[in-house]
C-alpha positions in Angstrom: -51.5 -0.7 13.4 -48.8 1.5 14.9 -46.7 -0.9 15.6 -46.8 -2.0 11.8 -45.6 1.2 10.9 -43.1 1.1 13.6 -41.7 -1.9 12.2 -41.5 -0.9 8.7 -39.4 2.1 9.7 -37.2 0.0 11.9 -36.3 -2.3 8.8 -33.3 -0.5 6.8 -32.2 -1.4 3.1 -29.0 -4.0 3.0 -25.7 -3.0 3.4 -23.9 -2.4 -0.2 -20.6 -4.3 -0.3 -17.5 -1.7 -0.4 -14.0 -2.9 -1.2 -11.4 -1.7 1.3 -8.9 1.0 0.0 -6.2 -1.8 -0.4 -9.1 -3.8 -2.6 -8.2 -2.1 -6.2 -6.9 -3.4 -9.2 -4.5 -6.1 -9.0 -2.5 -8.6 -11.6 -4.5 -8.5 -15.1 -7.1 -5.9 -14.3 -4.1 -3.4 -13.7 -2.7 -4.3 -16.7 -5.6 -3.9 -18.8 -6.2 -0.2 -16.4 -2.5 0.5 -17.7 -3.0 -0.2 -21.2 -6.2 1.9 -21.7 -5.0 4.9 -19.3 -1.3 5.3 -21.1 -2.6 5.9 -24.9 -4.8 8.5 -23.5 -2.2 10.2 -21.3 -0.1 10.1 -23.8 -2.9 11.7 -26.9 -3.7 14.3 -24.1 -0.1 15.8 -23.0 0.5 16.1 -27.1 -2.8 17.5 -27.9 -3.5 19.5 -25.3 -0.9 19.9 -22.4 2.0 20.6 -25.0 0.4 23.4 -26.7 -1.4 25.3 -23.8 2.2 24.9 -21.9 4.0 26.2 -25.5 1.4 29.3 -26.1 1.3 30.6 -22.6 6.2 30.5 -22.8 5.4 31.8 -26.2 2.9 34.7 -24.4 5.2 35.2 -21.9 8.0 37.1 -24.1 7.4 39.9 -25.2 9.6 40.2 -27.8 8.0 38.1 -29.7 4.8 40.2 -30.1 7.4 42.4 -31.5 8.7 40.3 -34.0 5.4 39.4 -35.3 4.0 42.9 -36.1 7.6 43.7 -37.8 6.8 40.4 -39.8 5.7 41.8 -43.6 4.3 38.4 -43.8 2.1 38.7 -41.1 0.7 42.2 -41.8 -0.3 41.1 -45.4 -2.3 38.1 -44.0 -4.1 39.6 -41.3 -5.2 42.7 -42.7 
């Protein structure tokens, strides 16, 4: 009975298959990863990187703050 047991133990699961690092995309699948990864990139720098990078120059200059609370404009709207 033990050496049943010891058997079953011994036997391991199979071996997944890996790609090597050189194994990724090549001819049409790059492509196709090129084609889907660029309209994103592009969505995300105007959406998002553009703006954070434009309000933290904007929140660096102090003279701006200035400019706003001087603004007659702005004091009627926000309060």
């Amino acid at each position: 009975m033990t050496a049943g047991i010891a058997r079953a133990l011994t036997i391991s699961p199979p071996r997944v298959w890996r790609p090597a690092w050189g194994g990724g995309a090549r001819g049409s699948e790059l492509s196709w990863a090129i084609a889907f990864v660029v309209p994103y990139l592009a969505v995300l720098v105007a959406f998002v990187a553009y703006p954070v990078g434009y309000g933290l120059w904007m929140g660096s200059k102090p003279g701006l703050y200035a400019d706003l609370l001087s603004d007659p404009r702005y004091l009627n709207t926000a309060f």
